[in-house]
N, C-alpha and C positions, 0 to 999 in steps of 0.2 A: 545343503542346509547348514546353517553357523552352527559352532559348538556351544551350547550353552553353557551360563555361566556354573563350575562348579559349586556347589555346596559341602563337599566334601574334604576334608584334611588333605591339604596335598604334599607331594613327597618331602619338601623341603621342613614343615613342622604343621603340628597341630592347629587348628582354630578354636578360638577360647568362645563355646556359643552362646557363654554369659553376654559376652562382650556384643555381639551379633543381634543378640536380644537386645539388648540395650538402648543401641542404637535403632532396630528400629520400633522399639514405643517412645523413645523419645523422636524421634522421624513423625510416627503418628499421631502423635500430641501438637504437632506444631499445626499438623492439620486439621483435627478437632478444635482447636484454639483461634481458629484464624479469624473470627467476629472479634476475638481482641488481640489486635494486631501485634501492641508491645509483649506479650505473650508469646503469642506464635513465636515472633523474634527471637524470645531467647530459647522456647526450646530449637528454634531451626540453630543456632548460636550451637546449643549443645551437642544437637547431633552433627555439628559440624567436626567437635572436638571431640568426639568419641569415636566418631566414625575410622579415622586411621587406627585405630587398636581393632577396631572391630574388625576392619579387614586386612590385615595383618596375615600373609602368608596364603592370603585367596586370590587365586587365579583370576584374570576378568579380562575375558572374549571382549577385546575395544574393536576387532571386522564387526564383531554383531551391532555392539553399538555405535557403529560409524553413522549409520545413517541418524541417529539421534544428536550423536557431537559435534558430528563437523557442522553442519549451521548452525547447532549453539555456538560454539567456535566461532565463526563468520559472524556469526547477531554480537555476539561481544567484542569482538576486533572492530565493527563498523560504529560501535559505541564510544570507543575511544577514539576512533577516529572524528566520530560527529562530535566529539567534545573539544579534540586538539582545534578542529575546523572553525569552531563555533565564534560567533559575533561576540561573545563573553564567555570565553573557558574557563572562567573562575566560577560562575553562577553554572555555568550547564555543568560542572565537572560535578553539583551534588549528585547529577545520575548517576552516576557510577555504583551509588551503593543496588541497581536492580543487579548487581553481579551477583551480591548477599543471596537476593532474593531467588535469583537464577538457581541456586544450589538444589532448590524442591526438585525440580526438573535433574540434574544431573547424579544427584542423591539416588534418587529412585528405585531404578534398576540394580544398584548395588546393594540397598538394602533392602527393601520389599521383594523381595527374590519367590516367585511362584506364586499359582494360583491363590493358593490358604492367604498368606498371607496379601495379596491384593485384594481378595475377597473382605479381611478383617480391616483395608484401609477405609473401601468402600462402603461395606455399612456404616462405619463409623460415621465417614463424613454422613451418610443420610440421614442419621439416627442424627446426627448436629442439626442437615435444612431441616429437618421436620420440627426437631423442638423450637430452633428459630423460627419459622412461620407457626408454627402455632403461640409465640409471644408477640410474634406481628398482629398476629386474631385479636390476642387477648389487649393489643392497643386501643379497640376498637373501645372499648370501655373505658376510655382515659380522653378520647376527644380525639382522637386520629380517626383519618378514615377519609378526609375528604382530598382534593384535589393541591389545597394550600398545605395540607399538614398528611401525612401519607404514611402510612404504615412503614417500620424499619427492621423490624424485628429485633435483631441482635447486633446489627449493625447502626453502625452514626449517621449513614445516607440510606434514602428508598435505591436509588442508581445501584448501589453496592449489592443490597438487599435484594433488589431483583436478579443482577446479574447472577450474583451465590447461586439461588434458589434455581435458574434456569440452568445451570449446568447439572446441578444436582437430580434435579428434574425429570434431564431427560437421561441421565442413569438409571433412574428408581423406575420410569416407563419400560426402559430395554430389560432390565433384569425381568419384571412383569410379564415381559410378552414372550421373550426368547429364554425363559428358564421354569420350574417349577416354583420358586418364590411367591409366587402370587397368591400362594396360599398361607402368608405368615401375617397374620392381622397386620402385627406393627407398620406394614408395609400399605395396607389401604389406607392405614390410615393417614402417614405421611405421604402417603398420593395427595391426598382431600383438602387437606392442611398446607401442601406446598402451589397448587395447582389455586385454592382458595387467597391465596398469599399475595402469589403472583399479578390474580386479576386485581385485588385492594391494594396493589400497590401504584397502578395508575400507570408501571412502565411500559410505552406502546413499543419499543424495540423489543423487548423480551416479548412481550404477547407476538408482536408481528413473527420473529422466531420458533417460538413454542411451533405456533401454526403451521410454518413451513417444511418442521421438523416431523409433525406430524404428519403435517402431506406426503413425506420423504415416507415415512413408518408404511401410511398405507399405500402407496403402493408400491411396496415391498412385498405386504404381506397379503392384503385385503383390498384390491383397489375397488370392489365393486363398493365400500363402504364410504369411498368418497361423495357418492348420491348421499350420505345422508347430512351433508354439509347446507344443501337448502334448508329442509326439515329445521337443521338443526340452528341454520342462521334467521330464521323466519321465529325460533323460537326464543331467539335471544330479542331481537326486536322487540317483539311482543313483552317480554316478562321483566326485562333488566331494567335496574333501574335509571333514572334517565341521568344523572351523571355520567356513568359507566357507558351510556349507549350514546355520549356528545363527546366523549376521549375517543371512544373505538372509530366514530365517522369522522373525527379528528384528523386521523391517519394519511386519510387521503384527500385533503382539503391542502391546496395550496396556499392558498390565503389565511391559515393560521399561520401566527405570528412564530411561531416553533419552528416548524415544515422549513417557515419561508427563510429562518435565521441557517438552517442546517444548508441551506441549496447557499448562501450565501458563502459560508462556512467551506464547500466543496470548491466552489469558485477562487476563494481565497488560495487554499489550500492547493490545486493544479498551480495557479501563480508561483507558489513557494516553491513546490516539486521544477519546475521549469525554470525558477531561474537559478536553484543550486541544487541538482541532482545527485550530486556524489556523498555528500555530503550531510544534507541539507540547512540550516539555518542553525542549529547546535538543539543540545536538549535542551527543555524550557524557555528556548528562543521565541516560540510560536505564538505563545499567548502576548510574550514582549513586546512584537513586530505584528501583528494579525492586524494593525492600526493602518500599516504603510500598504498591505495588501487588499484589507478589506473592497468588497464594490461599493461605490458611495452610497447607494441605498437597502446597507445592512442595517438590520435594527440595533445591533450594537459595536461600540469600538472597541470593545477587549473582550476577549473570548478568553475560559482557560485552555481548552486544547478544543480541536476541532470536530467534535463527535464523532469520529472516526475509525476506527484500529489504524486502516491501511493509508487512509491520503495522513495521520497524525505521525505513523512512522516513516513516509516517504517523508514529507514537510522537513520533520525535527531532523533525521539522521540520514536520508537517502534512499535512493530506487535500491542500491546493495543493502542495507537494512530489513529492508519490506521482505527483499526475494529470499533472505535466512529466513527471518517471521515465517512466510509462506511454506517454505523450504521443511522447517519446521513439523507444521503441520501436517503437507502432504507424506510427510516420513510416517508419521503417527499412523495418517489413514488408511496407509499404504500398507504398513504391515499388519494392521487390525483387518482390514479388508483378506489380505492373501491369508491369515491365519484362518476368517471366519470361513473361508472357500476350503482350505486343508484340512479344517477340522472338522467338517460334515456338514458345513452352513446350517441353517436354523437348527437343526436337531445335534448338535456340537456341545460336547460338554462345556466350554465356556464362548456359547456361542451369545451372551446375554452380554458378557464384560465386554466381548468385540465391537458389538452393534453399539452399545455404551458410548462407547470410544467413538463411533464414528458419528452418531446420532447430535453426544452432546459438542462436537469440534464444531460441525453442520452449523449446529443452531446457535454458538460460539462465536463464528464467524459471520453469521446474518444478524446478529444484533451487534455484532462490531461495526456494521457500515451505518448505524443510527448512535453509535454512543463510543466514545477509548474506553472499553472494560478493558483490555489488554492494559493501560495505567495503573487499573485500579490492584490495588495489593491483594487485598481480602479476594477477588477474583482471578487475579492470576494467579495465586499461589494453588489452588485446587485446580484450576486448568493448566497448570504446568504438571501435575502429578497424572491426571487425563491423559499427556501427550506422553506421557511416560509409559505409561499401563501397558502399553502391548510391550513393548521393552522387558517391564517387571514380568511378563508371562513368558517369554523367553529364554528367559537368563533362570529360571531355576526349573522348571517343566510344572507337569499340573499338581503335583503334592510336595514341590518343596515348603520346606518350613523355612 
């Protein structure tokens, strides 16, 4: 079993724990703040420049965190390479700044160190979706609400807004089912308010997600409660109202115009994978070029990227790109899973943060095949700290501070 990370002064000098602290509420500020991006920014900016003092003479287990770095590693080398490669290295080289961005992810584990404080990252963020869906509610009173105009909450897009909220989401279900939390009001109520959000936001990926995530939940836990999935769809027919219930049969209708743009989208997007694989076409190439690729009867000629995660990181940067991305993630799930088995499974004293983890990646990655959240800032930035969490439980044990 890896050594975890100390928290303790080691032989060579003291750790200043001002400095420790410091770093990480300014770490968790950046992720309270992330509905305002230029925000977030600078404090992720500060904890970037505080963070060397604060670790300053502390030891760091990099075998434990291998499995976390080396594909970050890889996903950034193949970044610079999909830029050097690129149809216009000038225009693709602005990605470069997802390096910035990458630090949430790599920050992590060095500073959110133990249960306690991954525990105090986590509420925060919920305590953030909840208040943001519950100003998405209070849109509804200003003229939001319908299918042209869509609730946002605290973000500039619904897309952004849903995506947030589904990660958060199915945090706030796992701590519920697999811990005694469920008895802290603030917590039903940001169920009610997030879950309420979600559907007024009209996004059918995240709904399609939510769902799957939950199917995943029961049977885990409860599979005999999957019966009540008739019941319960017989009684949304019945009662919803008929906007809501022409988005939801929406879904599976080939012949809406959406559906039919995303199959087009997919088709484009193998094209681009197949005919530069290592590579692919540079960053921001895709929407450039999605002209030359398109099938002649897409509904449109320019796309901004191709609602994707996995065909939008093959396309832009290459099949090596994807398989870090993936890489990635399977690391996250990997050690989330083998801790929830080590640590008593359900009845685990942080058997709620595990399932957390794997629950909200699950549902993460099934609404990535209908939308690029992985683009989106305001969403990766909290699903980079997800894929860290088991990492942050690791590196300090269950009561470090």
């Amino acid at each position: 079993m890896p050594t975890p990370l100390a928290d303790t002064p080691s032989a060579a000098g003291r750790v200043d724990p001002r400095a420790g602290r410091a770093a990480f509420w300014l770490y968790a500020a950046h992720l309270y703040t992330v509905f305002g991006i230029a925000l977030s920014n600078i404090l992720l900016g500060l904890t970037l420049l505080v963070t060397p003092w604060a670790l300053r003479r502390r030891p760091v287990d990099r075998a434990a965190l291998a499995p976390l770095w080396v594909p970050l590693g890889v996903y950034i080398l193949t970044l610079f390479g999909a830029i050097a490669a690129s149809f216009e290295p000038r225009v693709s080289a602005r990605s470069a700044t997802e390096v910035f961005n990458l630090a949430t992810l790599y920050l992590a584990p060095l500073l959110a160190r133990g249960e306690r404080n991954v525990r105090r990252l986590v509420d925060g963020v919920l305590l953030v979706a909840g208040l943001s869906a519950c100003t998405g509610l209070a849109q509804y009173l200003f003229g939001y609400g319908d299918i042209d105009r869509r609730i946002r909450g605290t973000f500039s897009h619904y897309m952004t807004f849903s995506g947030f909220l589904l990660i958060c989401d199915l945090l706030l279900i796992a701590s519920m089912v697999w811990s005694d939390r469920h008895r802290q009001v603030w917590r039903w109520v940001a169920l009610a308010a997030i879950n309420a959000a979600l559907v007024g936001s009209y996004t059918r990926g995240a709904w399609v997600a939510l769902g799957c995530a939950l199917t995943a939940l029961l049977l885990a836990r409860a599979p005999r409660l999957l019966l009540a999935y008739v019941p319960a769809a017989l009684l949304f027919i019945v009662l919803a109202p008929v906007p809501l219930l022409t988005r939801a049969a929406s879904i599976v209708d080939v012949r809406d115009s959406s559906n039919y743009d995303r199959l087009c989208m997919a088709s484009a997007g193998l094209t681009m994978i197949a005919d530069r694989p290592l590579f692919g076409l540079g960053p921001e190439q895709v929407q450039r070029r999605y002209s030359l690729y398109r099938p002649p009867t897409a509904p449109r000629f320019r796309v901004p990227h191709l609602h994707n995660n996995f065909l939008q990181l093959a396309a832009e940067r290459g099949v090596p790109a994807l398989l870090a991305f993936l890489a990635l993630i399977a690391a996250s799930f990997t050690v989330s899973w083998r801790s929830f088995v080590r640590e008593g499974g359900r009845t685990g004293p942080r058997a709620d943060l595990h399932a957390g983890v794997m629950l909200a990646l699950f549902g993460f990655c099934v609404a990535g095949l209908f939308e690029y959240n992985w683009g989106d800032t305001e969403v990766q930035r909290p699903l980079l700290f997800v894929l860290a969490l088991p990492f942050c439980l690791r590196a300090g044990g269950p009561e470090a501070e």
